[in-house]
N, C-alpha and C positions, 0 to 999 in steps of 0.2 A: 738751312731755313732762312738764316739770316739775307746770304746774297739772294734768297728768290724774290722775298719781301722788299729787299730794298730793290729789284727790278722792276718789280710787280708797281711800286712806287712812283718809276720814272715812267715807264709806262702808259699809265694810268693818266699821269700828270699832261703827258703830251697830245694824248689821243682828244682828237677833236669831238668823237661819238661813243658812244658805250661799248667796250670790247667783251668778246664772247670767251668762256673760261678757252675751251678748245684752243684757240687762239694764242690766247697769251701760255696755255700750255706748248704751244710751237716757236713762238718767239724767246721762250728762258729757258728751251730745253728739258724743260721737266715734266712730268705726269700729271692729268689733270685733278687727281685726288693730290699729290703735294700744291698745287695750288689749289685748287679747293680749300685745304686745312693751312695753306698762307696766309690766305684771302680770309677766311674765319677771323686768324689772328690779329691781321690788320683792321680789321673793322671793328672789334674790342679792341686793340691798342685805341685808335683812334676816337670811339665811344668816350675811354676812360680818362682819356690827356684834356678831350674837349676843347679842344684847338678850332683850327679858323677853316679846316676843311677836313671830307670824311668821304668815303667810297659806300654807294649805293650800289644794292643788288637787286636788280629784275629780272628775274627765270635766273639764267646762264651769264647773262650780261653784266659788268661793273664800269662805273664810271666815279673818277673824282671829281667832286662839287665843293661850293662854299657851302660852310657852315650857317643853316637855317640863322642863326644867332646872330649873324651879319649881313641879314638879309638887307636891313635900309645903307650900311654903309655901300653895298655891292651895286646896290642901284642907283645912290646917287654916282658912282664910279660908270656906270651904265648909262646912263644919261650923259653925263660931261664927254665921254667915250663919242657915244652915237650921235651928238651933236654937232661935233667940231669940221672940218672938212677934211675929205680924204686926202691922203699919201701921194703923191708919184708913183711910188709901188703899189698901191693899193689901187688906183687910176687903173696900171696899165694891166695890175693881176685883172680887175673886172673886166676890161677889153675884154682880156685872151679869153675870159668864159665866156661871154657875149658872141665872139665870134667863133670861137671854140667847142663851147660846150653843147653838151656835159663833157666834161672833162674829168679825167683823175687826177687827184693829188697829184700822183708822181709825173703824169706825165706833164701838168702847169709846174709843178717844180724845176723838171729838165728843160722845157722851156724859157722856165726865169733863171734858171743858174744859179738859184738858192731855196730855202724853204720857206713854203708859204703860209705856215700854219698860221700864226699871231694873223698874219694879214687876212686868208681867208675865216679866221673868227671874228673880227670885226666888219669885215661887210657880211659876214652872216648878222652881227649884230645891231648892224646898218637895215637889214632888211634887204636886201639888195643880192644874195645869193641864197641857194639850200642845195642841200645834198639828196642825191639819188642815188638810188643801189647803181653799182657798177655793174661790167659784162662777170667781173671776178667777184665769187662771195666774199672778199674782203677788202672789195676797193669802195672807196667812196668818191662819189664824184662831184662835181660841182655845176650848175646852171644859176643863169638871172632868173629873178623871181619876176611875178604880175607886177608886182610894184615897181621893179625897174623899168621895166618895160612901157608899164602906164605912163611913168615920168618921162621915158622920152617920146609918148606919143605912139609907137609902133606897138601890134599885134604880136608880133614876132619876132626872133634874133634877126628872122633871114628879111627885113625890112631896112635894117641897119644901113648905113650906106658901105656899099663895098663888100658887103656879106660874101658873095659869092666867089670872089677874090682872097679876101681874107680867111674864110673859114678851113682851108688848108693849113696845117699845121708847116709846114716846111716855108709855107708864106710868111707866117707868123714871128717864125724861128728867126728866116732871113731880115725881117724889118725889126726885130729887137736887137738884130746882132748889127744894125748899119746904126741905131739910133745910140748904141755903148761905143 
């Protein structure tokens, strides 16, 4: 029980969106009544400790959150966050959705040759991306939001300059592997 929990844990921690029990019954191997009665435990373990973060349950779905208790230090962290200027990596991950998307996680990962996660939660937290269901029930994908779009004046990705050239992923691949 213990290694499911503390799976269930990391998990939780990385996922970008609320994971469905089914699911995380597939990735720890287990049955989804042992996680069901993990996931019980954990959410009293964490009630009781009343620490700085805690796993919500809607229907089937769990995600870890900060703790309501730290709601104004989280925002002023959210603010200082969402103010400052974007990454290099963060620049060119928004390109590839831009010219890309939607896209999935895995496949802007294999494209950037490492993982995007921190980077695509702060331009979600930028305003600047959202996730759409993918073609698979458990992919998440990525596209620019109106508001990116508003800012730079254009209706649509395909306005972009160069859209049509670029929006090939094998384009894409090739111009990030001449600019490394």
């Amino acid at each position: 029980m213990d290694k499911i929990i503390s799976q269930l844990q990391s998990l939780l921690f990385i996922a970008a969106k609320p994971l469905p029990l089914k699911q995380l019954a597939e990735l720890t191997e287990a049955t989804e009544e042992e996680i069901a009665t993990a996931l019980d435990k954990l959410l009293t373990d964490l009630q009781e400790a009343q620490g700085g973060w805690q796993v919500i349950k809607t229907g089937h779905n769990y995600q870890m959150v900060s703790s309501p208790d730290n709601a104004d230090v989280v925002q002023k962290f959210r603010q200082a966050e969402t103010s400052g200027e974007l990454s290099k990596a963060s620049l060119e991950t928004l390109t590839i959705i831009a010219y890309r998307g939607p896209i999935a996680k895995l496949e802007l990962d294999q494209i950037r040759g490492v993982n995007c996660t921190l980077i695509l939660r702060n331009l979600s937290l930028h305003g600047l991306i959202e996730t759409v269901p993918g073609a698979k029930a458990h992919d998440t994908c990525y596209q620019v939001t109106c508001d990116f779009l508003k800012f730079l004046g254009v209706n649509e990705p395909a306005q972009l300059p160069d859209y049509e050239r670029l929006h090939q992923a094998q384009e894409i691949e090739q111009l990030l592997t001449e600019e490394k």
